[in-house]
N, C-alpha and C positions, 0 to 999 in steps of 0.2 A: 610788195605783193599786190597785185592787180587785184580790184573790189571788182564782184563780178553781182550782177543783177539782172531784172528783167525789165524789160520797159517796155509798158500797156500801149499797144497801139490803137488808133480811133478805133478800127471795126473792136474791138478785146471791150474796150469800154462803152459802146453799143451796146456790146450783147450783153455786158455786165447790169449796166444800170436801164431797167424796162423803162419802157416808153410812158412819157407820161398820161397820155391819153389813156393807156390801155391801165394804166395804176387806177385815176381818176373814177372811168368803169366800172374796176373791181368793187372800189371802195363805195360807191353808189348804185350798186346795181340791184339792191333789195328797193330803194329806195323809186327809182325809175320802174321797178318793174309793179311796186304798187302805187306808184302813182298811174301806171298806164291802163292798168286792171280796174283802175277807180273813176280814169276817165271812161273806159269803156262802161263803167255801168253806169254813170251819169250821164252820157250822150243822149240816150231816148227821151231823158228828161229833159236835157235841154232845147231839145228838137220841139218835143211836145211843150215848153215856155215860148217857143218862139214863134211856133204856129198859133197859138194863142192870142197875138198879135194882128194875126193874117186876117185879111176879107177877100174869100176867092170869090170867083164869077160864077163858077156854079153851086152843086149840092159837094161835090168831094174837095176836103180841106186838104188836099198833098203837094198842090204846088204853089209855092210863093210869089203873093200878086200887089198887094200892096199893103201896109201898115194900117192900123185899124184897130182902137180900144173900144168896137161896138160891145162885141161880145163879154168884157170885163161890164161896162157899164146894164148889161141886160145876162147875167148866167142863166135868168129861168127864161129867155125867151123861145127857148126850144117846147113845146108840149110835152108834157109827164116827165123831164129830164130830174127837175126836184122833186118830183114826187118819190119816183125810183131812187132818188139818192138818200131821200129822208127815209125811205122805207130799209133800205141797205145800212144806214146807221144807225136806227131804231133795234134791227136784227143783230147787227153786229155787240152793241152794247149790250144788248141781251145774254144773246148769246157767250158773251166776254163773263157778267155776270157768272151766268149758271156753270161754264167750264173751273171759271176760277173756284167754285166754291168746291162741287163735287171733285177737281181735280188737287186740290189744296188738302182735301181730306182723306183724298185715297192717295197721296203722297206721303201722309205724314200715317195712315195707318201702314204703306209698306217697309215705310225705314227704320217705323218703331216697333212695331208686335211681329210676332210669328205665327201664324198659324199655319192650316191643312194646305189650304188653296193659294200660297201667296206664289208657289214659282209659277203656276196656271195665270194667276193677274197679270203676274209681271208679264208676260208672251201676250197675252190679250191687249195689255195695254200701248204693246209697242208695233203690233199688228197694222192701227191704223196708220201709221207712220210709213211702216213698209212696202201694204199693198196699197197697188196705182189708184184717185181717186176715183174713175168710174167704177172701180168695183166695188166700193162702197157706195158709192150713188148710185147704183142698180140693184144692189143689196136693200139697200132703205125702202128705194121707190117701192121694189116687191114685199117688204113688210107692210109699208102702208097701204098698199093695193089691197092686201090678204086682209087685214083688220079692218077694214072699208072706211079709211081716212082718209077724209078730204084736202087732196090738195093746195097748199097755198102758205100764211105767214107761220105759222105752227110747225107745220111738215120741216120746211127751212130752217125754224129753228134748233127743232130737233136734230138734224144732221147736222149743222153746224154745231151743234153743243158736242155731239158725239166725235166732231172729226176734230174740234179742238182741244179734247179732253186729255187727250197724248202727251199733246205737247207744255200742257199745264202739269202733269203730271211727271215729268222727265225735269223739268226745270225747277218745282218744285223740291221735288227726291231728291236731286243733287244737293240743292241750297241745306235741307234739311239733314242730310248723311253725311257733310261736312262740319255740322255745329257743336260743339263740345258739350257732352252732356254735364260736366260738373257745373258748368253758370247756371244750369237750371237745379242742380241739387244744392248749390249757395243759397239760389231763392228760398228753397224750401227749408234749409239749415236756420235761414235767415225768417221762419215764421211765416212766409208766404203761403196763401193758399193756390189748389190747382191754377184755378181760377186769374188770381193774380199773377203770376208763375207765368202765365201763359200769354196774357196781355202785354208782359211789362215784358219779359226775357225773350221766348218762345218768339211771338208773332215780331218782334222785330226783329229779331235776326235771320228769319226766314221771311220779311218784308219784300227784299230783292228777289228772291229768288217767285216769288208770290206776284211783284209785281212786271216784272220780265215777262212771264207767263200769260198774266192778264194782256201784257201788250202786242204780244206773239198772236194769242186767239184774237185780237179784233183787229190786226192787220191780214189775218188766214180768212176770217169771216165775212170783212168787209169786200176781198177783193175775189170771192173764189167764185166758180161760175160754174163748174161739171156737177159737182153736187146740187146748187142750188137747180142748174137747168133740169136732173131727172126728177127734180124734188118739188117744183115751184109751180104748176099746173098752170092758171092764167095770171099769176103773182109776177110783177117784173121788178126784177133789182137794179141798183145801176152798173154793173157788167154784165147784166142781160139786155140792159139798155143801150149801152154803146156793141156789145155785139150786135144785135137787130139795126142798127143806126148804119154800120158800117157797109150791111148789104144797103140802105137807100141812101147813102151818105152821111158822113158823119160831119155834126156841127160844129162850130167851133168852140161854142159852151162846153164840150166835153174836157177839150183843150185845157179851157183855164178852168176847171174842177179838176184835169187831174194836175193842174200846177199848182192850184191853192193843197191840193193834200200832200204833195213833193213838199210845198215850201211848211207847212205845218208838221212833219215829219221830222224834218231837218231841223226847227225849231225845240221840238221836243227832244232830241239830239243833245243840241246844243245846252239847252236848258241844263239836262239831265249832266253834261261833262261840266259844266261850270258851279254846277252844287254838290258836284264828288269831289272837286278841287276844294271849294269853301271849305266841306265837310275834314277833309285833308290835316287841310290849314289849321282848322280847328281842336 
């Protein structure tokens, strides 16, 4: 009896076994497309380390003329550029302060008590998130107009506290609506006072979430400029400063200030993954 079969021809096993380019693809293609996402959002920064470098022939730093670490070895040679800067991180720390504390606390009253007003809070609180910045910065400016406050470091503080208070307050709520209420009633099984309870249990496990928050308001604070512009009367920050700069040219001291806070950034990054690893490990 004749054995009868079928025998795979080249095109049969083409189309059977996929190409391996296009396997290769599949198999890496989250990975290529956040790698690509991650180059696009680090390119300006690149751009802006490597004109940092630059010494153009005129006032506008845009085209590449030749190599040059003036500008590293002199940052404040520009007039009021640190001053603005020091004024913008004096504000921002502040600012970071006061969000973190009043938003740490209206965080932990909405996740723990109930009362009358808490679904009114919670809308108010996430209002500022929603609506576009100038409407809050033309919101404030006409409060402070009405009350006859004078424009300047206060006025700026005040809206930065208020426009980071959201975001303290969202980060916190989360960290704090996830934490298991029985570790805190062991403490108190265990003899603990509020007090104690609250130092030893409570604020460290709501630490991250507390300190994410803090880091959120003084990178919003540091770097924002719609608000601070309806807000700051003859007050200048340092994104008020390189705004104005831009219209007469911008120097290249801006350059390597905004590469020093890239790379202090990234640092603090780093930092931050390599002591969640230890922490891990341990």
């Amino acid at each position: 009896m004749a054995e009868t079969g079928t025998t795979a021809t080249p095109s049969t096993t083409a189309a059977r076994t996929p190409n391996k380019g296009l396997r290769w693809l599949r198999r890496n293609l989250i990975t290529i497309a956040g790698l690509a996402t991650l180059a696009y959002l680090v390119l300006p920064n690149v751009i802006v380390m490597v004109f940092s470098f630059n010494k153009p022939n005129g006032r506008f730093n845009y085209q590449w003329q030749r190599f040059s670490t003036d500008a590293w070895t002199d940052p404040c040679g520009v007039a009021d550029l640190c001053g603005s800067l020091g004024l913008s991180l004096q504000i921002a720390v502040w600012a970071t302060v006061g969000a973190t504390v009043l938003g740490t606390m209206i965080a932990f009253a909405l996740a723990r008590y109930r009362f009358r007003a808490r679904a009114g809070v919670n809308t108010l609180i996430f209002l500022p998130m929603a609506m576009p910045e100038v409407v809050m910065a033309a919101s404030l400016a006409t409060l402070f107009l009405n009350m006859g406050i004078q424009f300047g470091f206060w006025t700026i503080l005040i809206a930065h506290i208020m426009f980071c208070l959201s975001f303290v307050v969202t980060a916190v709520k989360a960290r704090v609506m996830s934490m298991d209420p029985r570790l805190e009633q062991a403490a108190q099984d265990l003899y603990a006072s509020p007090v104690q309870t609250f130092l030893r249990v409570t604020l460290p496990i709501a630490a991250p979430g507390i300190a994410s928050g803090a880091l959120l308001s003084f990178a919003l604070s540091f770097d924002d400029f719609i608000i601070t512009n309806f807000n700051a009367g003859s007050t200048v920050t340092f994104p008020m400063f390189v705004w104005g700069s831009a219209q007469r040219g911008t120097p290249v001291q801006i350059n390597v200030i905004g590469t020093a806070m890239f790379l202090v950034a990234v640092l603090c990054v780093v930092v931050g993954q390599l002591a969640g690893k230890r922490r891990k490990r341990s």
